[in-house]
N, C-alpha and C positions, 0 to 999 in steps of 0.2 A: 504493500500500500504506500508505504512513506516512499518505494523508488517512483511508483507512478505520479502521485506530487511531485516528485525534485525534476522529475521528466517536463511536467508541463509547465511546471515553474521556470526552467530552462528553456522552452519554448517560448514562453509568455516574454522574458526576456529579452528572447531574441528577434519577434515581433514588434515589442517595442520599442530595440535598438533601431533596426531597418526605418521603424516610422518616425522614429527623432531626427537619424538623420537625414529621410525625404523631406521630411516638415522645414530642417535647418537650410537644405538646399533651396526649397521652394523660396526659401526667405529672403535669399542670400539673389543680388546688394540690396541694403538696405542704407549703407550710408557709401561715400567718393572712394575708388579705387586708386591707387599710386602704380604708376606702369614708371619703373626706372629704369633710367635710359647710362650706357655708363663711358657717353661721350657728347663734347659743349655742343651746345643748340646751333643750327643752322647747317649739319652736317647732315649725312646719308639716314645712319640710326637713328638720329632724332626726327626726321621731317617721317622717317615709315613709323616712330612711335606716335607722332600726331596723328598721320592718316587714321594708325588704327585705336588710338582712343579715342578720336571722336566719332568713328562706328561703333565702336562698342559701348559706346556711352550712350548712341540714341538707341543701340539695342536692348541693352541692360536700364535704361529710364536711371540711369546715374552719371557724374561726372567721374571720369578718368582723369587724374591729373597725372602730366608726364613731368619726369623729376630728373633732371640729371646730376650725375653724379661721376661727372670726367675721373680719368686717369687710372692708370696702368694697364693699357690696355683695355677697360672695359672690367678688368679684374674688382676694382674696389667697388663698386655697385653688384656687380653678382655676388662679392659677399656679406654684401650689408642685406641681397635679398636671397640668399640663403639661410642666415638668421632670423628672418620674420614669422613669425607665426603662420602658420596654414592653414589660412581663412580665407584666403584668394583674395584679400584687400591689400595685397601687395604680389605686384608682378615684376618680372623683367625683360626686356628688349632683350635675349638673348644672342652673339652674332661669333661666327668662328675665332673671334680675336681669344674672346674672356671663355668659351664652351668647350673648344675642342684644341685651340692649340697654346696658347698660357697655359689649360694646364699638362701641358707633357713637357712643355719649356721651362716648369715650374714647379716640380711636387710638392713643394712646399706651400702650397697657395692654401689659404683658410676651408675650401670649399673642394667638396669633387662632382666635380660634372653631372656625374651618373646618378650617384649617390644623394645628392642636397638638393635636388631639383623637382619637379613633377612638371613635366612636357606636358602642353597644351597642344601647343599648333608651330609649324613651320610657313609662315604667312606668307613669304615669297623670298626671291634670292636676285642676284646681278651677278654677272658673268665680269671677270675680269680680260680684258682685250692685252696681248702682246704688240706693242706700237715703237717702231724705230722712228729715229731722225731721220726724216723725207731725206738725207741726201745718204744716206746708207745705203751701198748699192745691193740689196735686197728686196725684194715685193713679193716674195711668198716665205712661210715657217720654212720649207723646202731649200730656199735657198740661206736663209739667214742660217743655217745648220750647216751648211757647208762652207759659209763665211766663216763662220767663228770656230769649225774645224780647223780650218787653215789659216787661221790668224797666229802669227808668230808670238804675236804678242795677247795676254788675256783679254777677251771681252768686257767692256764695266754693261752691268744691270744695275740701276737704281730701286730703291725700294722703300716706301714711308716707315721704314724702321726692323731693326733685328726681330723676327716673331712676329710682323706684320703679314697677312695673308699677300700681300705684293711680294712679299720676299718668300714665301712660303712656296709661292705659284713658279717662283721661278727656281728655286731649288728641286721642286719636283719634277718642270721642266726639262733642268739638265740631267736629273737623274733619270727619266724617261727616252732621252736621245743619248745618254751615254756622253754626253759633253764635258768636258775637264777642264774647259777654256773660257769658262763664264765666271768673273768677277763679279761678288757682289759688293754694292756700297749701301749699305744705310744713308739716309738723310734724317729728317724730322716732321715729317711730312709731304704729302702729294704734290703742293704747287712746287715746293722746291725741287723736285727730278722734276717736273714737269717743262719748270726753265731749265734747266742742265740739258736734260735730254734734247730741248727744240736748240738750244746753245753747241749740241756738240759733244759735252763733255763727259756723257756716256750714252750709252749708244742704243740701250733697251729698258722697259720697262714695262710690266705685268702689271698695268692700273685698273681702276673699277671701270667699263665702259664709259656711264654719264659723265665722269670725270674728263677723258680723253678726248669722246666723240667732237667736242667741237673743235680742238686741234685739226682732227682726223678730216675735217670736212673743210676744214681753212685750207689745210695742205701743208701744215707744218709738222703734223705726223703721220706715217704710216702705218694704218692698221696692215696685221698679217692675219690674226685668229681670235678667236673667243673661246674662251675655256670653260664654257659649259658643254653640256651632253649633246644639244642643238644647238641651233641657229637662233638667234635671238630677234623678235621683233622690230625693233629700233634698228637693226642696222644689217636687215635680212644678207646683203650683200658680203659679209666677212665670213668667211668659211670658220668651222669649230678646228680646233689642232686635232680632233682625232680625227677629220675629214682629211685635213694636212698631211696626215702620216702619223702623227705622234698616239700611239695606240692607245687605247685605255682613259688618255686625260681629261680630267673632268676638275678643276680647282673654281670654289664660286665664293660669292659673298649672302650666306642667306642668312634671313630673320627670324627671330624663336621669337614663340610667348612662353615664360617658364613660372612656374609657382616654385616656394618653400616647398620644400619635401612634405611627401603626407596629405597632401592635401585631399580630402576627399573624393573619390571618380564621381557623386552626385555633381557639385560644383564646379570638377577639372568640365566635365560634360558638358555642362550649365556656357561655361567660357568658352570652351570649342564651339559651339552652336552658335553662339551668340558673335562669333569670329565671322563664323561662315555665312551667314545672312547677312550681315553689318560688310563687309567684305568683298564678297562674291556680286557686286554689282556694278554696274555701267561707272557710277561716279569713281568709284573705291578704284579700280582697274586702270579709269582715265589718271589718276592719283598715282598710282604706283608707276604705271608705264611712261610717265611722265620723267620721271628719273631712272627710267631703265630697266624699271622693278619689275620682274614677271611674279603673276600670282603663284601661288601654291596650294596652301589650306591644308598641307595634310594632317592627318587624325595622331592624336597623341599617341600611338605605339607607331605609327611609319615616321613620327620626329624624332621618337626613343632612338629607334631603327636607324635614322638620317645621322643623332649627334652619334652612337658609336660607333661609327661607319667612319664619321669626319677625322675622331678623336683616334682611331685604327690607323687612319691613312696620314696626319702628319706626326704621329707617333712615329711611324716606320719613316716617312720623310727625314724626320730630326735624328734618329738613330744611325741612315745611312751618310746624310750629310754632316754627324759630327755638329750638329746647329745647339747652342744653349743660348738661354735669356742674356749672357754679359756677353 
């Protein structure tokens, strides 16, 4: 008798549990969401954190306020929204700087990737374009590969900084053509290779498309590829490097929504929905493709999937390139 009590009593329990937490989700916003962003306003990350708070804020009937919190990469904001509570009133613009490759440059970082986070959505991503100085006599990946084979002297590649996906892009680069003649140089930022490189003074450079393209169409650089899987929108005309020859390559810039760990699947749910309707429309798309951005939307286990997929592939980049944060 007393086991069929502790049975139902255990049931009773766990019908309970299941409707406390539908009830909490059903509830949930009830007061302003923080989407942190963890680099200065007016850049790439910040302008797709605004697109997508304020869909998500007329989807969810609350305000999204987006927060940044620049430096180290991207690293000091993911770990201030690794230690937030998992209540889904704090998010992060997740993006390959602070997700996938800080930390294999970094194991000492406060947070891990996999572990501290709860994937919502991979919102969309930008292809990074390979672009020479118009007077480099190269105009395909094809040929620029058999330039800097036979250059006596190293190649310079510029790149917005040691552990930036520009330098990431172009380590995997030469690791995928077998190249030993590629120089990289750090800078401190994009505009800066971007005068060197139209000046001369190095000779390539693996940048974010939107950044380049208007170069590209002046005629002061030459695109060769885009490193994503396809052909990109914006600029149907540039062949991808695996159309080129370079087999396999695929290096992008894309955008997470990530919660603190833990968080609920009623609420991760609640946020992915509320992604993909807010999102997935005429305006939101003119929004993104505006800066280059193709959509995405995927479901929180094909971003699981995406970050350690990302985290796998400049893992083994930085191990064969010898690459550390100093």
């Amino acid at each position: 008798m007393r086991t069929e009590i502790q049975r139902r009593q255990f049931l009773l329990s766990c019908v309970l549990g299941v409707a406390s937490t539908l009830a909490y989700a059903g509830g949930y916003p009830d007061r302003p969401i923080r989407l942190v962003v963890g680099f200065p306003p007016g850049g790439g990350a910040d302008y797709v954190a605004r697109v997508v708070g304020q869909h998500l804020g007329e989807t969810l009937g609350v305000s999204v306020v987006v927060e940044s919190k620049p430096g180290a990469n991207g690293t000091i904001a993911a770990g201030d929204v690794a230690r937030m509570p998992a209540d889904g009133y704090t998010l992060l613009l997740g993006v390959p700087a602070s997700q996938s490759i800080s930390p294999v440059l970094m194991p000492k970082l406060p947070y891990d990737p996999l572990r501290d986070f709860t994937p919502i959505s991979n919102v969309g991503f930008t292809p990074l374009v390979l672009v020479v100085n118009a007077k480099t006599p190269t105009k395909s990946v094809g040929e620029f590969v058999k330039y800097v084979a036979a250059s006596r002297e190293p190649v310079a590649y510029g790149s917005a900084g040691t552990g930036n996906i520009t330098h990431m892009a172009g380590e995997l680069f030469a690791q995928s053509t077998g190249l030993k003649n590629l120089r990289h140089i750090p800078y401190k930022g994009s505009s800066q290779v971007i005068t060197d490189l139209i000046g001369g003074h190095v000779t390539a450079y693996f940048d974010t498309l939107p950044s380049s393209l208007p170069f590209i169409q002046s005629g002061q650089l030459r695109a060769l590829g885009v490193t994503s899987g396809a052909r990109t929108s914006i600029a149907a005309d540039i062949p991808t490097l695996k159309e080129a020859g370079v087999a396999g390559y695929v290096a992008t810039t894309w955008f997470g929504i990530l919660a603190p760990s833990k968080l609920s699947p009623e609420i991760a749910e609640k946020i992915y929905q509320a992604l993909r309707k807010g999102l997935d429309t005429p305006e939101a798309r003119k929004a993104f493709a505006s800066r280059g951005i193709e959509l995405v939307l995927d479901t929180p286990a094909q971003f699981q999937a995406t970050l350690a997929a990302d985290i796998a592939q400049w893992r083994e980049v930085t191990r064969k390139g010898g690459i550390t944060a100093n």
